[in-house]
C-alpha distance (Angstrom), angle and dihedral (degrees) to the residues before:
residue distance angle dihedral
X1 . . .
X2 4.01 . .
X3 3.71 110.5 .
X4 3.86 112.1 -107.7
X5 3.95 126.7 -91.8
X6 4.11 129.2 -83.2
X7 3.45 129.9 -136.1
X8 3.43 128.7 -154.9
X9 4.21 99.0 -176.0
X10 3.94 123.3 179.3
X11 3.65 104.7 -155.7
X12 3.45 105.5 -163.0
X13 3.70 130.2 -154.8
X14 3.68 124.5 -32.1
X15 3.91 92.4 -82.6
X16 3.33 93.9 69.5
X17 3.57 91.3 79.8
X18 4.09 93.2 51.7
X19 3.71 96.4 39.1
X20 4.18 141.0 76.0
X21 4.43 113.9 -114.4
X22 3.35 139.7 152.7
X23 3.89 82.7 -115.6
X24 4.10 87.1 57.7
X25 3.44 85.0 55.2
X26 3.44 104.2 49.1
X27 3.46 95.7 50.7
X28 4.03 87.2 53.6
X29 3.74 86.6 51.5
X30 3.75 90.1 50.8
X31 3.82 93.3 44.5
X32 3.75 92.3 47.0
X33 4.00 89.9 47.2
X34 3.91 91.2 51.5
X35 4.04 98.2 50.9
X36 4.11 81.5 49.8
X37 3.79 89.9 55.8
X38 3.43 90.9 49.0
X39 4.54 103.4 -115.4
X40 3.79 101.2 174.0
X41 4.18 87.7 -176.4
X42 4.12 138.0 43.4
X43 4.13 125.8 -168.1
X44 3.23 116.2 -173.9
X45 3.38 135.3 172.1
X46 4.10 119.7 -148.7
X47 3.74 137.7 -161.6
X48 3.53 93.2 -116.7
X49 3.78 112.8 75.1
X50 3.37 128.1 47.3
X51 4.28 133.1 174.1
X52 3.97 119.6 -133.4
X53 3.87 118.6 -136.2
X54 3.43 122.9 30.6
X55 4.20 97.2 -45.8
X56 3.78 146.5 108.2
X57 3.57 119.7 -148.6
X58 3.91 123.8 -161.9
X59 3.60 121.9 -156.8
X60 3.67 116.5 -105.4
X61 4.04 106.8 157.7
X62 3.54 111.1 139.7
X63 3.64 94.9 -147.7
X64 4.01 116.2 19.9
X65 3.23 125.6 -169.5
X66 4.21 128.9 -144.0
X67 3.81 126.1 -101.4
X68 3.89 107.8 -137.2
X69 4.16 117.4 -96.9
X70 3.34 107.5 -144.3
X71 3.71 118.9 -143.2
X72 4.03 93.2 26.1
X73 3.94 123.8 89.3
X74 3.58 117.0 -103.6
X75 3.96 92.7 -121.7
X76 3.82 87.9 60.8
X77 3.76 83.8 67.6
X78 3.52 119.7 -2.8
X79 3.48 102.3 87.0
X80 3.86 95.2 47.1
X81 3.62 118.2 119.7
X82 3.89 125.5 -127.9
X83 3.77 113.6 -135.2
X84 3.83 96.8 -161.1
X85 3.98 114.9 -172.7
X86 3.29 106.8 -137.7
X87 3.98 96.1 167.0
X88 4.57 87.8 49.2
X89 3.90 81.6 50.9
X90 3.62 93.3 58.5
X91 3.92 89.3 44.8
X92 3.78 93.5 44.5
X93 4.04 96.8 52.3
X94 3.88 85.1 40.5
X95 4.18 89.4 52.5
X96 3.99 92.4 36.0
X97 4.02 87.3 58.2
X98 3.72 99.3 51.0
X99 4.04 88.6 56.6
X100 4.08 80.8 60.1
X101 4.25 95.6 -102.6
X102 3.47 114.6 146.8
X103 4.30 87.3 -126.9
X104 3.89 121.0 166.7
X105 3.97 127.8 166.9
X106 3.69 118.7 -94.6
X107 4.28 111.3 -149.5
X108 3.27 103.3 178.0
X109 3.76 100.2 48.5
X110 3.80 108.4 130.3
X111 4.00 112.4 -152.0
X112 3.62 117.6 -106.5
X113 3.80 115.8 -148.3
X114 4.00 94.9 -100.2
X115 3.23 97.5 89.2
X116 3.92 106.3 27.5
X117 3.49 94.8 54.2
X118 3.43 81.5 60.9
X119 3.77 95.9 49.2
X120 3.86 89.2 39.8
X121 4.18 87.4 61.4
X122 3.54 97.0 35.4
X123 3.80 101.4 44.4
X124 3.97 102.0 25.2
X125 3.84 93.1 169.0
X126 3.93 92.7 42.4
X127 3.84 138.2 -50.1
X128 3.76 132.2 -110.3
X129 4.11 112.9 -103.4
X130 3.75 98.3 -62.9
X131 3.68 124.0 -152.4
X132 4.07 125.9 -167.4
X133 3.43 131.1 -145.7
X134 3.50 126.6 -159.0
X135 3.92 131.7 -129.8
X136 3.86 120.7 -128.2
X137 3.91 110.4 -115.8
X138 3.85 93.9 -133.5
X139 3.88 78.3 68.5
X140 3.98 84.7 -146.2
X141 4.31 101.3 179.4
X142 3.72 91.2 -141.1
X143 3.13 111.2 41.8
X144 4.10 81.5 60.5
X145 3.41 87.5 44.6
X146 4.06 80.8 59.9
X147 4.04 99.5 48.8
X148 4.26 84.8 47.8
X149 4.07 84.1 58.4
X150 3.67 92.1 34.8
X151 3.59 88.0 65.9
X152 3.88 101.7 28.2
X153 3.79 94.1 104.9
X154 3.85 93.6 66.7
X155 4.05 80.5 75.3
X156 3.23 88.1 70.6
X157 4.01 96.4 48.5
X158 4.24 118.1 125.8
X159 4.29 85.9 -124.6
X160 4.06 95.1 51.3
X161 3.32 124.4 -114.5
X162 4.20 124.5 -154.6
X163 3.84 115.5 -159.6
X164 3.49 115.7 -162.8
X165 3.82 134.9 174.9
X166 3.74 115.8 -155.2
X167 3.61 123.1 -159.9
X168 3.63 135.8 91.1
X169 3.62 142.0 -59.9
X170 4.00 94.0 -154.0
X171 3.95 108.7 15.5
X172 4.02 122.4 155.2
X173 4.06 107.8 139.0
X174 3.98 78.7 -170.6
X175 3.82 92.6 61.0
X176 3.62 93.6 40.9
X177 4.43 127.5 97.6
X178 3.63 108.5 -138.5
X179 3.43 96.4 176.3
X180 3.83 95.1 112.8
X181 3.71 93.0 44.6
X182 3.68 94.8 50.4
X183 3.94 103.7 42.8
X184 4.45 93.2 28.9
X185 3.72 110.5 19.8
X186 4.11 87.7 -120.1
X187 3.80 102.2 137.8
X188 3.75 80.8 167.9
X189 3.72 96.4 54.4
X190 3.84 116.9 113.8
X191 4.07 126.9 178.5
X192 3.61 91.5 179.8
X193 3.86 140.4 22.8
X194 4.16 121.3 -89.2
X195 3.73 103.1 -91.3
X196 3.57 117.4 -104.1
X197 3.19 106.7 -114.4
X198 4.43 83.2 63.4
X199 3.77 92.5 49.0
X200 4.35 87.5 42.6
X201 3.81 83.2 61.9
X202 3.91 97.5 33.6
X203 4.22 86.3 68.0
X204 3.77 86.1 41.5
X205 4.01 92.1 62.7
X206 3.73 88.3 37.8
X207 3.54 98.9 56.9
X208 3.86 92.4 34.6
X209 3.96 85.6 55.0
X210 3.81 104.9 37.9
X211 4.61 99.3 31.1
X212 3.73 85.1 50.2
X213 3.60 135.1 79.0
X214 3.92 139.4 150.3
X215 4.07 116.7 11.4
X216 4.16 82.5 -17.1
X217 3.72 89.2 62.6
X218 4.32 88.4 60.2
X219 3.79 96.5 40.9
X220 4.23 90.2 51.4
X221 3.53 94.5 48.3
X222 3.69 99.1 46.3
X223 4.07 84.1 44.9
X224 3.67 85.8 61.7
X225 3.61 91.2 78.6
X226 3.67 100.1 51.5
X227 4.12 89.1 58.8
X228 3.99 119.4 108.8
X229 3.85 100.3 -126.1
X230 4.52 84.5 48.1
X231 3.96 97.5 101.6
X232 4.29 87.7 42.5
X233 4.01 86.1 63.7
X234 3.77 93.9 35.7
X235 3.78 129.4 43.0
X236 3.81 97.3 -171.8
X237 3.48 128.3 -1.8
X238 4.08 109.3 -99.8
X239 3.45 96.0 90.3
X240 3.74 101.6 53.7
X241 3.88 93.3 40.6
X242 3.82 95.1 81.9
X243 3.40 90.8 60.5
X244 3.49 86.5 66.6
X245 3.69 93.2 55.9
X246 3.13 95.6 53.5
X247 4.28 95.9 44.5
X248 4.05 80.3 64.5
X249 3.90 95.3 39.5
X250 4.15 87.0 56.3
X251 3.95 101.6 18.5
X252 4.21 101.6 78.6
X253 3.79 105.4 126.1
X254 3.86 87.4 -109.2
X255 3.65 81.8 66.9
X256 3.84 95.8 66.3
X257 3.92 111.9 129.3
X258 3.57 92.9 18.8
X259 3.85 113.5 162.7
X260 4.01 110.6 -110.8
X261 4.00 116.4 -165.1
X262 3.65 126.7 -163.6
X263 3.64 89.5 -151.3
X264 4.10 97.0 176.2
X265 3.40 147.9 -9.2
X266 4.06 143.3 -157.7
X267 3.68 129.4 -176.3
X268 4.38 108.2 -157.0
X269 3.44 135.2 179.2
X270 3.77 90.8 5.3
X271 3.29 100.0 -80.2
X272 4.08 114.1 44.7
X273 3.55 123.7 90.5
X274 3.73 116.4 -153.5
X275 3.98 96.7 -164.4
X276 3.73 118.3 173.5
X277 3.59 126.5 -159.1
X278 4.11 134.3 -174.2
X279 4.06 107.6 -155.1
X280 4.01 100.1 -164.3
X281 3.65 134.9 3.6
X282 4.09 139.1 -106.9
X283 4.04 108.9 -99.9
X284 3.65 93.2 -132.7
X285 3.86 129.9 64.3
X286 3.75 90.2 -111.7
X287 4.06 93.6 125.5
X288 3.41 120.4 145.6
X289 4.44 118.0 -147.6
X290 3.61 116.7 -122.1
């Protein structure tokens, strides 16, 4: 059996939960293309939560609530109910601390809207039993790199499992213009072209992601952090970590030649680039067209 799909999914500002993208429906198609394979489980890992010291936490609240979205109508969300995993957590922690991480469960972890917007445009009618990872707030890129091979194996599980990281490919709120957000609700509305320097490292992640594959795929995403132009795209760390996770998730050496897909793509608020990439591909012909 091929091991399942990664995703690698920028989600954007707040908005992107409330309003119509090609990245909104992308992640429908990839939503709609994992029920038809038959994934029973999702892990993800967000940008949003993050443990101090030298630990990983995994979510294991039985009953989570929502953190407010700002700019986005409660009954585009509220309603939506969390599928937490509790049985995945236990499996995840246990996996997580025979690759040496000092992992423990987290059950009163409350989800942040990172990952269910996500779920909410993936899984409109209700997601699989979702469990969360947490980053490490020293933000170190491999020792991500290590959790996303941790728990690579649990692609390769009987009842599928989809990993996916979500966070951004360009993502500095201090480089972005929010004028038309804040005074018109347009996320989407741009007066002037991203500056360089965020479209320079825009074709940096793209060609790290999609000319990389295997062992490759880990050492060029990592590298990404080491370039001049890195803290231009990203602010602070959070958002880029995920991609990390997911380089180990999809970078084992059985992984070489992998297909990679930049399936869509959004530029908002001038300056943040919601890319979205798909690292391998479903074994069946159960695709669904954009």
């Amino acid at each position: 059996m091929a091991p399942t799909p990664v995703h690698f999914f920028s989600h954007g500002s707040t908005m992107m939960l409330g309003e119509e993208s090609k990245s909104a429906t992308y992640w429908k198609k990839c939503g709609d293309e994992a029920l038809a394979n038959g994934v029973k489980h999702v892990v993800m890992m967000g940008a949003h939560w993050a443990t101090l010291g030298d630990e990983i936490e995994v979510a294991a609240n039985p009953n989570p609530s929502k953190s407010p979205v700002a700019y986005v109508h409660p009954s585009k969300y509220a309603d939506y109910k969390l599928n937490p995993d509790l049985p995945m957590a236990d499996r995840c922690v246990e996996l997580l601390k025979v690759a040496g991480l000092k992992a423990k469960k987290n059950t009163t972890f409350d989800w942040i809207h990172d990952t269910y917007l996500i779920l909410i445009r993936m899984f409109p009618n209700g997601s699989p039993p979702t469990t969360l990872i947490s980053m490490n707030a020293r933000y170190d890129p491999h020792y991500h790199v290590k959790v996303g091979d941790a728990l690579s194996c649990l692609r390769e599980e009987d009842e599928k499992v989809l990993i996916i990281g979500t966070g951004g490919a360009v993502h500095n709120l201090y480089r972005n213009e929010w004028g038309q957000m804040l005074l018109y609700r347009d996320n989407f509305g741009m007066e002037k072209a991203p500056l360089s320097v965020m479209m320079d490292f825009r074709q940096e992640f793209e060609d790290a992601m999609t000319k990389n594959s295997g062992p490759a795929l880990r050492r060029a995403i990592t590298m990404l952090m080491k370039l001049p132009n890195y803290r231009d795209a990203h602010g602070t760390d959070d958002h880029f970590i995920p991609a990390c996770f997911v380089a180990g998730a999809a970078g084992r050496e059985q992984d070489k030649g992998s297909k990679v897909v930049l399936g869509a793509e959004d530029w908002e608020l001038r300056n943040m680039c919601n890319s979205q990439f798909t690292i391998g591909s479903w074994e069946s012909n159960q695709l669904i067209s954009v």
